[in-house]
Backbone as CSV, one residue per row, in Angstrom:
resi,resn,N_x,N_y,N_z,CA_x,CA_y,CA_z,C_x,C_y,C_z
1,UNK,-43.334,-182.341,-232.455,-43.714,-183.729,-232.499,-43.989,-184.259,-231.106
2,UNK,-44.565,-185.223,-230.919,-44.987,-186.075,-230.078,-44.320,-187.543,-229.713
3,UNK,-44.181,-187.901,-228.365,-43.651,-188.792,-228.488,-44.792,-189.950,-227.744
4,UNK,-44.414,-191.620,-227.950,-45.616,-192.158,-227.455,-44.934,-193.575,-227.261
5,UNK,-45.413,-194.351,-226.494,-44.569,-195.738,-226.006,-44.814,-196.885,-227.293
6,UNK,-43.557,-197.257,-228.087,-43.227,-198.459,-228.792,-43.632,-199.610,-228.220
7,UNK,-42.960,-199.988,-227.510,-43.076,-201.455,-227.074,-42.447,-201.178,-225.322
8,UNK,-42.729,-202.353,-224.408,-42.392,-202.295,-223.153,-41.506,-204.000,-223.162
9,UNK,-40.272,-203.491,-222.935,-39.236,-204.726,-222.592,-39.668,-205.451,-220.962
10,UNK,-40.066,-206.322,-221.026,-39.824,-207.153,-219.625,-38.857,-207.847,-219.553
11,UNK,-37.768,-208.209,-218.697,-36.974,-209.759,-218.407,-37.605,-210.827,-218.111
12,UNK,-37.430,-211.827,-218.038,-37.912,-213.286,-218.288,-37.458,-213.752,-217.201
13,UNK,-37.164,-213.196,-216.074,-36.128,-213.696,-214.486,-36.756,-213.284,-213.079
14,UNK,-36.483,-213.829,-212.348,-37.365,-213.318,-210.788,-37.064,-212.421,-210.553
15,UNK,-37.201,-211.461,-210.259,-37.108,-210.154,-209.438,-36.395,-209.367,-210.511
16,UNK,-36.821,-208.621,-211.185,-35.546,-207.977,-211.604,-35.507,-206.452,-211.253
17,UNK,-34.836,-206.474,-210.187,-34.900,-205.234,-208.880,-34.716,-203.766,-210.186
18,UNK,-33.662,-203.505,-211.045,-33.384,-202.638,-211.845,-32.949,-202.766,-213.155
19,UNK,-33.645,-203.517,-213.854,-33.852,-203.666,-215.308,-34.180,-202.491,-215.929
20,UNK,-32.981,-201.953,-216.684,-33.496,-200.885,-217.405,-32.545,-200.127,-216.778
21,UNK,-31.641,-199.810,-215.543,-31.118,-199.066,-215.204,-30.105,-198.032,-216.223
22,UNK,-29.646,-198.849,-217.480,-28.889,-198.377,-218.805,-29.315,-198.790,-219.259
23,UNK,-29.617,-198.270,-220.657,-30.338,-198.123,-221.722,-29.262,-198.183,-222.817
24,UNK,-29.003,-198.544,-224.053,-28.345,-198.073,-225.202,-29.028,-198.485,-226.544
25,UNK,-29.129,-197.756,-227.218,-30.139,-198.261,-228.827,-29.490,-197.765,-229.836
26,UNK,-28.889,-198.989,-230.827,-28.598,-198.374,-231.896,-28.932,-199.209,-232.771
27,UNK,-29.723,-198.238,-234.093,-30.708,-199.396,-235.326,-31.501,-199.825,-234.756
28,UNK,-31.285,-201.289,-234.688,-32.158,-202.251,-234.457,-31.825,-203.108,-233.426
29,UNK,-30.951,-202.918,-232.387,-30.571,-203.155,-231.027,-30.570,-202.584,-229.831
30,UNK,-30.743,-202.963,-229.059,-30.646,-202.069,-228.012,-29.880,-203.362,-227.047
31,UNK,-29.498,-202.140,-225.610,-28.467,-203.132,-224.596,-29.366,-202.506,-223.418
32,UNK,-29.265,-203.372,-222.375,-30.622,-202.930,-221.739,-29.704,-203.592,-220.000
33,UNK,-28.836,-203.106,-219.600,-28.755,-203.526,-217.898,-29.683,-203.628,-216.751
34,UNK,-29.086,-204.853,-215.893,-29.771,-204.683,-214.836,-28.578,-204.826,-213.955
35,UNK,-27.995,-203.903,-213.212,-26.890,-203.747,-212.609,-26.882,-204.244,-211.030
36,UNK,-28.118,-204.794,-210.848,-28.050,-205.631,-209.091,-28.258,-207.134,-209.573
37,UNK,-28.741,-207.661,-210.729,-28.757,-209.379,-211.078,-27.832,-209.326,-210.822
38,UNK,-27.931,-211.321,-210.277,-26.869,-211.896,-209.491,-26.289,-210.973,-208.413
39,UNK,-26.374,-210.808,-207.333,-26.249,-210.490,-206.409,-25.061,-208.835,-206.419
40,UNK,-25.645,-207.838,-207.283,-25.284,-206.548,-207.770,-24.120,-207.075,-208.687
41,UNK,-23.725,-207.816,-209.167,-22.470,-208.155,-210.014,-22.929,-207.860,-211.396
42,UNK,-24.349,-207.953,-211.951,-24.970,-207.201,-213.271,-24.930,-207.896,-214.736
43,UNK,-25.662,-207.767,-215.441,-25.832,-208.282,-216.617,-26.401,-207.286,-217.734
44,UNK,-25.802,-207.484,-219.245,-26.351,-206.647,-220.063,-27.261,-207.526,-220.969
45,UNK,-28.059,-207.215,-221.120,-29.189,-207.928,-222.341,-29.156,-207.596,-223.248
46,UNK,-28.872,-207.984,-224.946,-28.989,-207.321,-226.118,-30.290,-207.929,-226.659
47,UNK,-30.873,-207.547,-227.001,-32.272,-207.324,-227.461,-32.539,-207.145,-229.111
48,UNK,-32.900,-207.867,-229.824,-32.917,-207.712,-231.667,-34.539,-207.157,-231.619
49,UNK,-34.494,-205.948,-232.975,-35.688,-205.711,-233.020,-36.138,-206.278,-234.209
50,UNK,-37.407,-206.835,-233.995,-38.310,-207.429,-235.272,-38.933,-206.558,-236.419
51,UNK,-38.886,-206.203,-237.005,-40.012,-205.331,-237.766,-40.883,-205.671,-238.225
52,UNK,-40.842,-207.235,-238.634,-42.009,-207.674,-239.096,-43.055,-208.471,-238.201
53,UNK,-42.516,-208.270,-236.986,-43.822,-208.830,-236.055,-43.677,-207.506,-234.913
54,UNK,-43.017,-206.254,-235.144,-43.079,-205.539,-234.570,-42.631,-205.908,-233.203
55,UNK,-41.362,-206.685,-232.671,-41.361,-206.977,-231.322,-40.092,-207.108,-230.790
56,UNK,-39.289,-206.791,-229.744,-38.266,-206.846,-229.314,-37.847,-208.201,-228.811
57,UNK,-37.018,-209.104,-229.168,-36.759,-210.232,-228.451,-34.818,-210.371,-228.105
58,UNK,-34.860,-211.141,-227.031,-33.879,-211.399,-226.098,-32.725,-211.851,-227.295
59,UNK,-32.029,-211.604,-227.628,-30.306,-212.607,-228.033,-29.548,-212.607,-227.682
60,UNK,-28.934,-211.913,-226.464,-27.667,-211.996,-225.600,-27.590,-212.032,-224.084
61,UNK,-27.119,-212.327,-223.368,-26.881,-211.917,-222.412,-25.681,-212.120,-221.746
62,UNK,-25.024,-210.956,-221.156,-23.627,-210.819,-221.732,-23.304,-210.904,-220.067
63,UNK,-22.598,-211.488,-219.429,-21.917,-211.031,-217.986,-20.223,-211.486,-217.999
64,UNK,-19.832,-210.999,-216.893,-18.651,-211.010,-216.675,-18.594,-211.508,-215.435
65,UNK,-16.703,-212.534,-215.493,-16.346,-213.399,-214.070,-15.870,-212.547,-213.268
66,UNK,-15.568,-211.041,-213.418,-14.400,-210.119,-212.607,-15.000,-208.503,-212.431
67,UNK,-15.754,-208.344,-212.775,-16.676,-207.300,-212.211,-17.139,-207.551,-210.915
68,UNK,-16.873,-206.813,-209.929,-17.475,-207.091,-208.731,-18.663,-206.649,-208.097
69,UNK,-18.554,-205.540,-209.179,-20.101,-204.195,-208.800,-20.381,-204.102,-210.241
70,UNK,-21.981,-204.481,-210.268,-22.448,-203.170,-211.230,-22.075,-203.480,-212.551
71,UNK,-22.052,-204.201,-213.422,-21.538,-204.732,-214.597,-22.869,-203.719,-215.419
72,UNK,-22.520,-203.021,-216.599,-23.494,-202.588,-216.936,-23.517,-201.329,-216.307
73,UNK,-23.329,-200.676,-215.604,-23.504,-199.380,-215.375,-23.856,-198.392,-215.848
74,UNK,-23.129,-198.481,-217.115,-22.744,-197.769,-218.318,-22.748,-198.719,-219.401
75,UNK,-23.186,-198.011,-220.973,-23.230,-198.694,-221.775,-23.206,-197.884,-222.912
76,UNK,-22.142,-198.029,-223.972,-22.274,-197.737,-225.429,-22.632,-198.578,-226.376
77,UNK,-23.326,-198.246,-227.581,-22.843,-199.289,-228.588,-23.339,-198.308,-229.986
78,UNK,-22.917,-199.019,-230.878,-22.625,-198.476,-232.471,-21.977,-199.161,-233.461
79,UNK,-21.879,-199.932,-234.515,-21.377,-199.823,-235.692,-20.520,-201.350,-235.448
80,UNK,-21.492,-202.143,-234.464,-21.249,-203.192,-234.493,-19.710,-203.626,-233.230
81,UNK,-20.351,-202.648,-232.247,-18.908,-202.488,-231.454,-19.955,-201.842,-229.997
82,UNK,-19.750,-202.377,-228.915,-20.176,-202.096,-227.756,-19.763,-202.419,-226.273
83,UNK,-19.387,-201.173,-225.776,-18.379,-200.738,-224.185,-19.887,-200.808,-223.219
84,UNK,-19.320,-201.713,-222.119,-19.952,-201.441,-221.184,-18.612,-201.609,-219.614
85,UNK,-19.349,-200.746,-218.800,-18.984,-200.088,-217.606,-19.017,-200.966,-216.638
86,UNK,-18.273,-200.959,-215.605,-18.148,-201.668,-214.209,-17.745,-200.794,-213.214
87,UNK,-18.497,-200.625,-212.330,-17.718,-199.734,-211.003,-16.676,-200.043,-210.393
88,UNK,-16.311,-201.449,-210.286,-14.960,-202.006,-209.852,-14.790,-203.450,-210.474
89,UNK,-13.405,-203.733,-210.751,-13.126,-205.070,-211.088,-12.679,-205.758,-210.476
90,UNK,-12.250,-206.788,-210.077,-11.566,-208.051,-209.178,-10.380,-206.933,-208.564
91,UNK,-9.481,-205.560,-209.252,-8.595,-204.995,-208.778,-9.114,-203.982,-207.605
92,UNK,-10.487,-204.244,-207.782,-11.120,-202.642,-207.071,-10.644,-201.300,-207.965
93,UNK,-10.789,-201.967,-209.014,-11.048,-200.362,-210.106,-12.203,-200.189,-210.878
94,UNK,-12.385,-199.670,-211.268,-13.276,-199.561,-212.530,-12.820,-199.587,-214.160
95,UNK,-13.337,-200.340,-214.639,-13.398,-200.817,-215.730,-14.223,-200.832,-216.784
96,UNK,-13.606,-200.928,-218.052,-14.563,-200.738,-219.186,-14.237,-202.333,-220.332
97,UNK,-15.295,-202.881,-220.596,-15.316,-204.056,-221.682,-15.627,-203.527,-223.194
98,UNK,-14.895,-204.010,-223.627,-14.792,-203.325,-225.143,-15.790,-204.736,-226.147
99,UNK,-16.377,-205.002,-226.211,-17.070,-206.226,-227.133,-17.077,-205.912,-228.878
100,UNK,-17.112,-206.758,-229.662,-17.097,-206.723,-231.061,-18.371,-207.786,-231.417
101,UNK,-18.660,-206.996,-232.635,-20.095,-208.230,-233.040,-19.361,-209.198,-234.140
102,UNK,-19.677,-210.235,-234.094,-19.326,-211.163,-234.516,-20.049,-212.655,-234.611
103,UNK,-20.854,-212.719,-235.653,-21.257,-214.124,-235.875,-22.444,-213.691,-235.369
104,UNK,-23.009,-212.461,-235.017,-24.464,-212.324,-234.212,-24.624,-212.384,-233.341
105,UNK,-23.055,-212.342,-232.460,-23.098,-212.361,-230.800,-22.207,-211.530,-230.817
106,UNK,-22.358,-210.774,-229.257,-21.087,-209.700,-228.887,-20.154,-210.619,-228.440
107,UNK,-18.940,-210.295,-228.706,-17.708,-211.127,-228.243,-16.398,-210.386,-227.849
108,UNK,-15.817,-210.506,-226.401,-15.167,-209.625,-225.155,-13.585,-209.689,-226.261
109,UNK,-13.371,-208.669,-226.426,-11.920,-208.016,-227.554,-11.009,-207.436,-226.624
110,UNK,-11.541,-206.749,-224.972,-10.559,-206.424,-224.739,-10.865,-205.673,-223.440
111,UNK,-10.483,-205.628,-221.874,-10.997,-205.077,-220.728,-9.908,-203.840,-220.458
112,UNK,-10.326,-202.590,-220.432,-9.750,-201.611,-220.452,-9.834,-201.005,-218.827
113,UNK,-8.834,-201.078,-218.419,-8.341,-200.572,-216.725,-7.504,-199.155,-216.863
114,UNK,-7.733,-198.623,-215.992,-6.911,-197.443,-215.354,-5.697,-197.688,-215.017
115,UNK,-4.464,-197.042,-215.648,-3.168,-197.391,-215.556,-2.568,-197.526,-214.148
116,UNK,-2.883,-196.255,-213.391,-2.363,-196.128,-212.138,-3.408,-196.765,-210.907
């Protein structure tokens, strides 16, 4: 098989130095980082897909007060449940955000740190 370009996501914001840096798609969503917005502190975009006008549009945008680097780094999602990554948090660790879908928005359930 062959593969061939769907659709092309733009952001709607000045500069967006690395949009796209993480990627995650599941169904009919996708999570889409740009890990230098706002001054490298990072943002994830969730994105709904249309089928009947064939088109990807904006519904979330998810950031955090305590990520210091890089929000978005990393990104899972699935089954109505989606982790995204931070290179360091307000502790200077790295960290993971656990989100739950709810009501049609992701909503923060729980920030997972390194014990030691």
């Amino acid at each position: 098989g062959s593969w061939s370009q769907d659709a092309l996501i733009r952001p709607n914001y000045f500069n967006p130095r690395v949009f796209g840096s993480t990627v995650a798609i599941a169904g009919s969503t996708a999570a889409v980082a740009d890990v230098w917005k706002s001054n490298f502190y990072g943002s994830v975009f969730i994105y709904a897909y249309n089928e009947s006008v064939a088109t990807w549009a904006l519904s979330q945008e998810i950031v955090t007060n305590d990520c210091d680097s890089r929000f978005g780094r990393s990104i899972a999602i699935g089954e109505g449940e989606l982790a995204i990554g931070c290179d360091w948090d307000d502790s200077l660790a790295g960290a993971v955000y656990h989100f739950k879908l709810l009501d049609g928005e992701y909503v923060l359930k729980q920030k997972i740190t390194a014990s030691n």
